[in-house]
C-alpha positions as CSV (number, residue, x, y, z in Angstrom):
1,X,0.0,0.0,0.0
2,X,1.3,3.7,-0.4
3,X,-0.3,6.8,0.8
4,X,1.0,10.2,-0.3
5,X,3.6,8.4,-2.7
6,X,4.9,6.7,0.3
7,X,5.4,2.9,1.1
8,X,6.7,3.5,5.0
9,X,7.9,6.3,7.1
10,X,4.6,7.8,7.1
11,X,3.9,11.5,8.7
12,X,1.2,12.9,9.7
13,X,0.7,15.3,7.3
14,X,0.5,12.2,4.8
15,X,-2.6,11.3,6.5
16,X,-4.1,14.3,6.9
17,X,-3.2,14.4,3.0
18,X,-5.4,11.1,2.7
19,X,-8.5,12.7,4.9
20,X,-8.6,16.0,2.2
21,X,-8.4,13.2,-0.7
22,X,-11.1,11.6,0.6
23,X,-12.9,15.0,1.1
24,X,-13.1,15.6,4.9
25,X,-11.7,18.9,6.3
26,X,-8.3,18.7,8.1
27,X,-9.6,19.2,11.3
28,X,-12.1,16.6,10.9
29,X,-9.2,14.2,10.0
30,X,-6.9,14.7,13.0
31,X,-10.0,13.8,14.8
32,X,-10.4,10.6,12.9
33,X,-6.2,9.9,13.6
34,X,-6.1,10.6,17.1
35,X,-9.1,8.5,17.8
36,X,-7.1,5.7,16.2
37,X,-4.2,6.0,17.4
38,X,-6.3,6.0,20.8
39,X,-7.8,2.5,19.9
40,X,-4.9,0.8,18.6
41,X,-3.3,1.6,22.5
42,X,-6.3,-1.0,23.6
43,X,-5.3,-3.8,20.7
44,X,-4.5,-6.2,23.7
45,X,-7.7,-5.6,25.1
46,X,-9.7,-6.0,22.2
47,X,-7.3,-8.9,20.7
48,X,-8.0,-10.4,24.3
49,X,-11.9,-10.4,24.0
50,X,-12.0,-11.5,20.0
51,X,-9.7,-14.7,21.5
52,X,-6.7,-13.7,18.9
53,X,-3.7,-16.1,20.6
54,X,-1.2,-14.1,22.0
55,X,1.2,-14.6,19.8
56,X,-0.7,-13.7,17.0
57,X,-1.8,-10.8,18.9
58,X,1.2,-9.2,19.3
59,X,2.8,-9.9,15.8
60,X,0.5,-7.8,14.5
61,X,0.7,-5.2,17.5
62,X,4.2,-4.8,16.5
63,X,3.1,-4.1,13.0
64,X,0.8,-1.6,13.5
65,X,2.6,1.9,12.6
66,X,2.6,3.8,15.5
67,X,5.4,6.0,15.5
68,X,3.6,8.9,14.5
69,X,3.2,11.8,16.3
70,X,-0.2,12.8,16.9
71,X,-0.5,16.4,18.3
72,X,-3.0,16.7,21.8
């Protein structure tokens, strides 16, 4: 997949890029980020309650891209 003409090292500006593509406001799509980024911090809990194994659960906790920076 590539966003922005990117295949990794995303920023957040690429997906506030994405949002305007996909015609929502910037505003609106910072909301729609840090809302994600807040739900992928509960992955265990929901991986947990779906009965993902562990190990599974965390191989794909440790894929998830989370190194972005998502501004309060």
């Amino acid at each position: 997949m590539s966003l922005n003409g990117k295949r990794d090292h995303f920023e957040l500006s690429d997906l506030i890029q994405f949002g305007v593509f996909c015609d929502l406001k910037p505003k609106k799509a910072k909301g729609i980020i840090r809302e994600m980024h807040l739900q992928i911090g509960k992955w265990s809990t929901f991986a947990e309650k779906a009965g993902v194994p562990e190990k599974t659960a965390q191989a794909i906790y440790r894929a998830m891209r989370r190194k972005i920076i998502i501004p309060v």
